[in-house]
N, C-alpha and C positions, 0 to 999 in steps of 0.2 A: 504493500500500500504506500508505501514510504517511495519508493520509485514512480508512480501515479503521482503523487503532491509535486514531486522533484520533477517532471515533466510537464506538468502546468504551470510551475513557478517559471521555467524556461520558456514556456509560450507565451507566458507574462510579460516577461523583459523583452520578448523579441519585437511582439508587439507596441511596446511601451516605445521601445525604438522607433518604429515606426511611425509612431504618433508622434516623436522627438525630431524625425527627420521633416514628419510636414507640417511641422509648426510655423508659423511666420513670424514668432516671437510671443514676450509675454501678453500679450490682445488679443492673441491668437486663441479664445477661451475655450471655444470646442474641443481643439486637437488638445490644450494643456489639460484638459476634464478628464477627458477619456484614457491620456498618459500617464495623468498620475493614478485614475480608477485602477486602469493595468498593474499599474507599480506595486500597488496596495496588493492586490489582488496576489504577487508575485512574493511578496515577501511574506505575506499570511501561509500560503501554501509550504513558503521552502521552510516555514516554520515547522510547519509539520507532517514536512518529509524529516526533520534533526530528529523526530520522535523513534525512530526507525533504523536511522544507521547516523556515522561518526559524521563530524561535521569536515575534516580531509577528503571524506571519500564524498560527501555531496557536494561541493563545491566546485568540487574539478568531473565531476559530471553537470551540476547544474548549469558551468560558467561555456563544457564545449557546448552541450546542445543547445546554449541559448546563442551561441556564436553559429552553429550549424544554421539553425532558425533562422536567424534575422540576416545570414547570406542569402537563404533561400528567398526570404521575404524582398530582401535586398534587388534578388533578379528579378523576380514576379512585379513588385511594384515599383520599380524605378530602373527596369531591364539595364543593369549593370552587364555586363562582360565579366564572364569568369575564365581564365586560363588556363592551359593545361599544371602548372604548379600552384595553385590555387585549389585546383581540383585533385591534384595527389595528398596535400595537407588535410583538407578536408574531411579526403579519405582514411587519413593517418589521424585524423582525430574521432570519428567514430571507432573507429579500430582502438583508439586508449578505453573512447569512452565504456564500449563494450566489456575490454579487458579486465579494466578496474571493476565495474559493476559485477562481474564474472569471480573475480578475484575478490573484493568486498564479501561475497559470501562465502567463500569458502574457508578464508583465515578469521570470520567472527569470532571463533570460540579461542584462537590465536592469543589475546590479551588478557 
C-alpha cells in the first residue's frame, strides 16, 4: 500500500510541475490553485507511503518517478525533444527504480 501512496505523491509533483511551468506568474490564480492543491495532495500521500517503508528507500523512488513523470508530461504537453541519451538515462533510472523497490523488500528484516 505504501508503494500506491508513493506513486500518487509522484503524480503529484509531476503535475504540480506542470501547473508550475504554465503559470504566468503570481496573478496567474488558477494555474497557482491547482499547483499548490497538487502539492498538498503530494506530500499528504508521501506521508503515508513513510508509514510503510524507510524514508532512503522512498525518496529515491518517489524523486525518479516523479522525474520519469513530468519528462513524460514534459513531451505530451509542451512536445519537448527527447534524445537518444536522454532516453538511455531514463531507462537506467526505472531500472534503479525497480531494483531498489525489489531490493527494499527483501533486506527488511536486514536491520
Amino acid at each position: 500500500m505504501g508503494l500506491f501512496f508513493l506513486i500518487i505523491s509522484a503524480l503529484c509533483e509531476a503535475i504540480w510541475n506542470i501547473f508550475l511551468t504554465k503559470s504566468k506568474g503570481l496573478s496567474d490564480w488558477e494555474a497557482n490553485i491547482f499547483g499548490v492543491l497538487f502539492l498538498l495532495g503530494g506530500i499528504i500521500s508521501f506521508k503515508k507511503a513513510l508509514g510503510t517503508m524507510s524514508l532512503s528507500i522512498a525518496i529515491v523512488i518517489w524523486s525518479g518517478v516523479s522525474l520519469i513523470l513530468t519528462i513524460i508530461f514534459d513531451i505530451y504537453f509542451f512536445k519537448t525533444k527527447v534524445d537518444f541519451k536522454t532516453a538511455i538515462f531514463i531507462i537506467l533510472c526505472i531500472g534503479s527504480i525497480l531494483g531498489l523497490n525489489y531490493y527494499s523488500k527483501q533486506s527488511a528484516g536486514d536491520f
